[in-house]
C-alpha atoms as one frame of an Amber mdcrd trajectory, in Angstrom:
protein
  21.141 -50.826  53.352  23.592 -48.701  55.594  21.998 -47.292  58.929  23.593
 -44.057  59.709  23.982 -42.428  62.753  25.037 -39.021  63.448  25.569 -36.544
  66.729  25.994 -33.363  66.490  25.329 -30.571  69.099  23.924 -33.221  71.354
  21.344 -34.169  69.239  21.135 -37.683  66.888  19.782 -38.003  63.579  19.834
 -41.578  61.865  18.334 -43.349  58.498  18.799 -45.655  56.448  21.139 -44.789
  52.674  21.690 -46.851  49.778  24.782 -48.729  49.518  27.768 -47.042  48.239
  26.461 -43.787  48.919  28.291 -40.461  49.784  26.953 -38.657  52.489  28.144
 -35.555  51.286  26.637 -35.776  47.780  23.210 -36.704  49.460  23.848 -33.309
  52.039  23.883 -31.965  48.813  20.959 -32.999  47.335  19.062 -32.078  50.163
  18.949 -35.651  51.724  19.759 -37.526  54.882  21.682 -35.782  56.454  20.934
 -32.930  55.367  20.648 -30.274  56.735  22.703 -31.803  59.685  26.482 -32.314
  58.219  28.511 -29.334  58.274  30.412 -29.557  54.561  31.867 -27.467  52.191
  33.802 -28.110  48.685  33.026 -32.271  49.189  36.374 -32.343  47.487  38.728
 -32.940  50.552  40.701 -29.323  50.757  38.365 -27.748  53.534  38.065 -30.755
  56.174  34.169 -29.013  57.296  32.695 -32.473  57.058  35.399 -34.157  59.235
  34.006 -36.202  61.978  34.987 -38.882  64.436  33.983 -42.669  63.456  31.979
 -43.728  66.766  31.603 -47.103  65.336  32.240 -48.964  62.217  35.640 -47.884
  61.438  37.229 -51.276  60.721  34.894 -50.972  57.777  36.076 -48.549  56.384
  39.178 -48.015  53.263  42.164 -46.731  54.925  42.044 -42.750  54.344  43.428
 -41.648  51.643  46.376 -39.172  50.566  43.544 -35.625  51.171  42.429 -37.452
  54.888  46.386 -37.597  55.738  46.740 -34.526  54.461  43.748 -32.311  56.122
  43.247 -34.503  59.030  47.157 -35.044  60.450  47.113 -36.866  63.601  43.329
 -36.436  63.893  43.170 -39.579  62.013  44.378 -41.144  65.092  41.567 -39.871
  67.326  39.420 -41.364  64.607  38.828 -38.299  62.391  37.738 -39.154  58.759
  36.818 -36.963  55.802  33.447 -37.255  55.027  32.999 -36.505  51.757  36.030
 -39.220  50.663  33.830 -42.012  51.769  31.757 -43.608  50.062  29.632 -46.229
  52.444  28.634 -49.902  52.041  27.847 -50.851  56.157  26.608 -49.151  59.189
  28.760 -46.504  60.721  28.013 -43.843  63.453  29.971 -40.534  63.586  30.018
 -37.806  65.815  30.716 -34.253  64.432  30.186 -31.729  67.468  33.103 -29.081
  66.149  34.893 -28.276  63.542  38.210 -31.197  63.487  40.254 -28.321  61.743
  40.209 -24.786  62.997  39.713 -22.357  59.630  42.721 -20.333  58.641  41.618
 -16.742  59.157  42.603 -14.163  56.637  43.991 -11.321  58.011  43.314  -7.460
  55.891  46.510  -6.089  55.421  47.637  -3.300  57.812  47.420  -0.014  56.116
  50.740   1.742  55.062
């Protein structure tokens, strides 16, 4: 079974998950890691549940065409989407801030 490992906000949270499990899915269940992982749509168009791969990387599938998209060259600091992985080994991620600053909407000025 995968260990996982997770900082964020200076604190670390670990367990154990089943083998080809989404961490994302389980956040959404209300298990590990819940309530821990910042996510949002779990589809790969908001980027909340980016964080950087601390260790076990070389595991993992190269990202895929939403991670290129959302993530830029964050994928080079070693930025993955969460929620487009699906795990099978140990990994350890760090997710401190946000990888991708939210566009803010700005009202329209009054005529």
């Amino acid at each position: 079974m995968p260990r996982v490992i997770l900082h964020r906000d200076g604190k670390v949270f670990q367990d154990e998950v089943m083998e080809n499990t989404n961490l994302v899915v389980r956040a959404g269940i209300r298990q590990f890691p819940y309530p821990n992982l910042r996510y949002g749509c779990g589809m790969g168009k908001c980027a909340k549940c980016a964080c950087r791969v601390l260790n076990g990387a070389e595991q993992l599938p190269p990202p895929n065409w939403k991670e290129i998209k959302q993530l830029g060259a964050r994928l080079d600091e070693g930025y993955r989407l969460i929620c487009q992985i699906w795990l099978s080994h140990d990994i350890e991620l760090e997710q401190n801030k946000p990888a991708i600053e939210p566009q803010r909407l700005v009202a329209p000025t009054p005529l």
